[in-house]
C-alpha positions in Angstrom: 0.0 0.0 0.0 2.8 2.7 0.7 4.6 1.3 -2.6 1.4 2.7 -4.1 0.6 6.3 -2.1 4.4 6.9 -3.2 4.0 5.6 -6.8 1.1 7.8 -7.0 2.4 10.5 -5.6 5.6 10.5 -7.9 2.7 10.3 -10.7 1.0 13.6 -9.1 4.6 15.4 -9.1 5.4 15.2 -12.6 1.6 15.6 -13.7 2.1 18.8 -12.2 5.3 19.8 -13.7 3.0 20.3 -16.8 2.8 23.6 -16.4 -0.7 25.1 -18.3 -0.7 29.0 -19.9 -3.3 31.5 -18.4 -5.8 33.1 -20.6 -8.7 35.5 -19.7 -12.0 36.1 -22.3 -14.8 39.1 -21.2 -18.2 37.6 -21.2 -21.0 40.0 -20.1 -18.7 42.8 -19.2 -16.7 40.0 -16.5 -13.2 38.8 -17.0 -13.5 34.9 -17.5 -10.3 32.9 -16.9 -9.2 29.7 -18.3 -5.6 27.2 -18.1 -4.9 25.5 -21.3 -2.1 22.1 -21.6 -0.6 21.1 -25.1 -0.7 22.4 -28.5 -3.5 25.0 -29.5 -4.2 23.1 -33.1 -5.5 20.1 -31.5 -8.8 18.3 -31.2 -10.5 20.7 -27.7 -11.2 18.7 -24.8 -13.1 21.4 -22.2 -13.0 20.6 -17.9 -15.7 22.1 -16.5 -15.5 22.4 -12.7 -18.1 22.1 -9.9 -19.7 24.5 -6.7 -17.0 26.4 -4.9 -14.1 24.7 -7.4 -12.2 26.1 -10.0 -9.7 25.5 -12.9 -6.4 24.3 -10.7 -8.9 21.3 -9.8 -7.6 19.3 -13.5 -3.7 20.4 -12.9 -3.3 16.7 -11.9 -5.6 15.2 -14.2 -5.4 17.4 -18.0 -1.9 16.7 -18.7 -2.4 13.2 -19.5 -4.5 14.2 -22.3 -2.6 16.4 -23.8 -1.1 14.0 -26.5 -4.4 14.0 -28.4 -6.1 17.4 -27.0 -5.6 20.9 -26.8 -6.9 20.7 -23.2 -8.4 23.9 -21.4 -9.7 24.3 -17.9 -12.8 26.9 -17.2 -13.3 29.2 -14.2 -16.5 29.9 -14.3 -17.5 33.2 -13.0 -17.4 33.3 -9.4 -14.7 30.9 -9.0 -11.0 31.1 -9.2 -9.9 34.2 -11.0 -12.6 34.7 -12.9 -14.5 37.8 -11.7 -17.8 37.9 -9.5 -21.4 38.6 -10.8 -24.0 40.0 -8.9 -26.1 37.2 -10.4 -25.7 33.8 -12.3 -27.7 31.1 -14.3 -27.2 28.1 -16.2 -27.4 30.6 -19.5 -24.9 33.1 -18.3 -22.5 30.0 -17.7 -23.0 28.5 -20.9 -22.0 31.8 -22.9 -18.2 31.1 -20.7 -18.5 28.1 -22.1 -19.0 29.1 -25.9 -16.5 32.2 -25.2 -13.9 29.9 -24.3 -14.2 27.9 -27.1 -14.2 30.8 -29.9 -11.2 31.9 -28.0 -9.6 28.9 -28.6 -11.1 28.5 -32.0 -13.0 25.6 -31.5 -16.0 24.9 -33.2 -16.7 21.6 -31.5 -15.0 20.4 -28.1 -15.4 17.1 -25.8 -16.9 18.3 -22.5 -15.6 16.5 -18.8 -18.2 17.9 -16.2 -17.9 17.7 -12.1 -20.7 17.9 -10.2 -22.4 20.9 -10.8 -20.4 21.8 -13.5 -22.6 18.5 -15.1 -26.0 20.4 -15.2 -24.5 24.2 -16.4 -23.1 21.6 -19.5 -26.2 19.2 -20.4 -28.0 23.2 -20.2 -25.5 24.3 -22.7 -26.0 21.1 -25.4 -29.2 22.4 -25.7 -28.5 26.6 -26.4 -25.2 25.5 -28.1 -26.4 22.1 -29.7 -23.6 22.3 -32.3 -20.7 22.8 -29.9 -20.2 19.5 -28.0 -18.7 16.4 -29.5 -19.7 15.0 -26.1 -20.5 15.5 -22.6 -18.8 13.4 -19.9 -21.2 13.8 -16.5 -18.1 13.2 -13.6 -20.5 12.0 -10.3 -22.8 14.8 -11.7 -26.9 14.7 -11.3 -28.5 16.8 -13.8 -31.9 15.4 -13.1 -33.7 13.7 -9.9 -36.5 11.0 -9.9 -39.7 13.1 -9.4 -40.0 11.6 -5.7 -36.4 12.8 -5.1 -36.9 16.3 -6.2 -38.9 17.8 -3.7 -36.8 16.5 -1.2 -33.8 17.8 -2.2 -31.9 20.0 -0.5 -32.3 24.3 -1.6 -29.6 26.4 -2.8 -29.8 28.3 0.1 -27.8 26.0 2.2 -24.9 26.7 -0.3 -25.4 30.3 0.4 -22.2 30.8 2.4 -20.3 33.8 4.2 -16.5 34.8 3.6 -14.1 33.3 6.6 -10.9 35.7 6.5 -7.5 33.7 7.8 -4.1 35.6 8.5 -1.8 33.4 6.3 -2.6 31.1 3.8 -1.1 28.5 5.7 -4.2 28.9 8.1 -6.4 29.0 5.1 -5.2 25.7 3.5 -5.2 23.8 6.7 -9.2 24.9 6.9 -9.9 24.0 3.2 -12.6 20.8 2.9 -14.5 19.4 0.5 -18.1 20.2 -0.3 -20.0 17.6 0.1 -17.6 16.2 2.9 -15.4 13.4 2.9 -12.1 11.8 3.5 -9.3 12.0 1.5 -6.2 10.0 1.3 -3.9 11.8 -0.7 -3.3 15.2 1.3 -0.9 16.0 -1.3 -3.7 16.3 -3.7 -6.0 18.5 -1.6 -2.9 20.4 -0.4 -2.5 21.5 -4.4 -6.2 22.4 -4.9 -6.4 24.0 -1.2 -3.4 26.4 -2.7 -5.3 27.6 -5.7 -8.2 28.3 -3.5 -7.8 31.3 -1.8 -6.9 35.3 -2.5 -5.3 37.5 -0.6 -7.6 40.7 0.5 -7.4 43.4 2.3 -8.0 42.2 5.8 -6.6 38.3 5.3 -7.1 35.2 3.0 -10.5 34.6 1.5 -11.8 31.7 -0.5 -11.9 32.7 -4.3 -15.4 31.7 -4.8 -18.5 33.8 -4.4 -20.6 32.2 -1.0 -23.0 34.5 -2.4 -23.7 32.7 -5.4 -26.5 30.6 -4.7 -28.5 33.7 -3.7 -29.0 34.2 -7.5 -28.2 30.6 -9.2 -31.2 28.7 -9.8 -31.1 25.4 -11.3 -33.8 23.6 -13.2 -35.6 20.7 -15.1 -33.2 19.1 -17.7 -35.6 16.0 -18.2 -36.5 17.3 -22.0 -32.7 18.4 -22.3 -31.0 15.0 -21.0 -34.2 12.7 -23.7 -32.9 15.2 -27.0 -29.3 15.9 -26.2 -27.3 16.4 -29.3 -24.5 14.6 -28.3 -23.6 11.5 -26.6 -23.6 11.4 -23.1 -21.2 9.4 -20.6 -21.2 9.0 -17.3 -18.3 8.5 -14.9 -19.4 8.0 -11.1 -17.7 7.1 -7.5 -19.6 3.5 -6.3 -19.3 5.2 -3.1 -20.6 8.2 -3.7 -22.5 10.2 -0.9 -24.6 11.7 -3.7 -24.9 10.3 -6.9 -26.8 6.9 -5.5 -28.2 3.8 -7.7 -31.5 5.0 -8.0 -30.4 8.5 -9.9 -28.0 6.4 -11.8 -30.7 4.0 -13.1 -33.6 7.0 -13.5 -30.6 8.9 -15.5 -29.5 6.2 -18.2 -33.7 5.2 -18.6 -34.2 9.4 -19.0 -31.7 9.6 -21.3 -31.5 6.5 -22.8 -28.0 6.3 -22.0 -26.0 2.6 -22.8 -24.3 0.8 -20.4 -21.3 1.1 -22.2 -21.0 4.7 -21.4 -21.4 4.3 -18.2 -18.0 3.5 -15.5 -18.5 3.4 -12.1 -15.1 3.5 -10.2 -14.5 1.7 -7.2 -13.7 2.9 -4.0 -13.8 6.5 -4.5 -16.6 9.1 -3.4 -18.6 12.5 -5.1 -14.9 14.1 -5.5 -14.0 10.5 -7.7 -10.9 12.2 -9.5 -9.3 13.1 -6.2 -9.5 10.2 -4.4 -8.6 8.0 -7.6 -7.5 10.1 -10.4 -5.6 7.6 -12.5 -8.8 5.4 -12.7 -10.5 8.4 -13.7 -8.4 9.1 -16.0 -8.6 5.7 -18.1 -12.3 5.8 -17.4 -12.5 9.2 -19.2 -9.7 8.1 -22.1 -12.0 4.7 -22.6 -15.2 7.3 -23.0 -14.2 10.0 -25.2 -12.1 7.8 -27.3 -15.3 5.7 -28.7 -17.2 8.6 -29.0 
């Protein structure tokens, strides 16, 4: 077992030595950043991060695409150093989405969504059906079985006020992940934990906006998921404290989804990529190489 945390960790080290160039696009009057790996006149492969995450989330995981792709990594607007809104929706995202990609010149791109990042893309197929190759749902649930649905939790839990530490230090050692749970390889959520936070006026802040769910309303993708114009995979942690069985199975009947685009990957949790990112990574290599 330590043969393997220090295998993986060597892994991790010269992932990240693949350094990615920083880019910035204005998309209704806000600066919207993005990372891009590899050479520009690739085929585009787009990671789309979820709540309260940003770009520095795929540092670890784009660079092993980068011999096919011209990979890019969104912040969407309220997270890392993209700028804040005073209000957000599914459509304001999406036009990130299709700014990044005339940025970079793409008129199609394969899409790899986390979480929430999963419901702002499926939303996007269907205002930019011509964009996406394909959309790759990571643990994400863009629709809930009727019964589920009014018992789901409100975006107002999300809603979340700015903690201010002295050092980032302080701020790192506070960082956790939303939904909570453990994590094995520190070194991992040490590197996302550092890309987290700004330095303000009075301390260390988190980058994203706690005020964004005051505004951000998501919705009904049912018609979306049964016409989207491109094939959809899923990619989901068996032990996730979220995306359970019965929104797996009411998902693939919804969108008639085939098994064979489906990988569930053992052992791992809602943030699959961190507590397993090489079997994530030949997951999503399996996926978007048959599409």
């Amino acid at each position: 077992q330590l043969a393997k945390i220090m295998s993986n960790f060597d892994w991790f080290e010269e992932s990240i030595k693949v350094l990615p160039t920083s880019h910035f696009v204005e998309v209704r009057d806000k600066k919207i950043h993005f990372l891009q790996w590899g050479e520009s006149n690739k085929p585009g492969l787009l990671f789309i991060h979820g709540y309260s995450a940003h770009a520095h989330w795929w540092d670890f995981i784009a660079p092993a695409f980068v011999k096919d792709y011209s990979v890019v990594a969104i912040d969407l607007s309220g997270a890392g150093d993209s700028e804040h809104r005073d209000d957000y929706s599914q459509e304001i995202f999406a036009d990130e989405i299709k700014a990044v990609c005339e940025d970079m010149s793409w008129d199609s791109v394969d899409v790899i969504a986390h979480s929430m990042g999963g419901s702002i893309s499926l939303n996007a197929t269907s205002i930019f059906p011509n964009l996406f190759k394909s959309l790759t749902l990571l643990d994400s649930i863009v629709i809930l079985p009727p019964d589920k649905a009014r018992g789901f939790s409100n975006n107002k839990s999300m809603i979340r006020a700015d903690f201010i530490y002295d050092d980032l230090e302080s701020a790192k050692e506070s960082f956790r992940l939303i939904p909570p749970q453990p994590c094995n390889n520190d070194y991992l959520l040490n590197h996302i934990a550092h890309h987290s936070f700004k330095e303000g006026k009075g301390g260390w802040v988190l980058k994203s906006d706690g005020k964004m769910m005051k505004t951000y309303k998501s919705k009904d993708l049912t018609d979306v998921l049964m016409s989207a114009p491109c094939p959809i995979n899923i990619v989901y942690g068996l032990m996730s404290q979220i995306f359970t069985k019965e929104i797996l199975d009411y998902t693939l009947y919804v969108g008639n989804i085939p098994e064979e685009r489906v990988i569930g990957i053992p052992g791992t949790m809602h943030h699959l990529f961190v507590d397993d990112p090489l079997s994530v990574i030949d997951a999503l290599r399996k996926l978007i190489g048959e599409n």
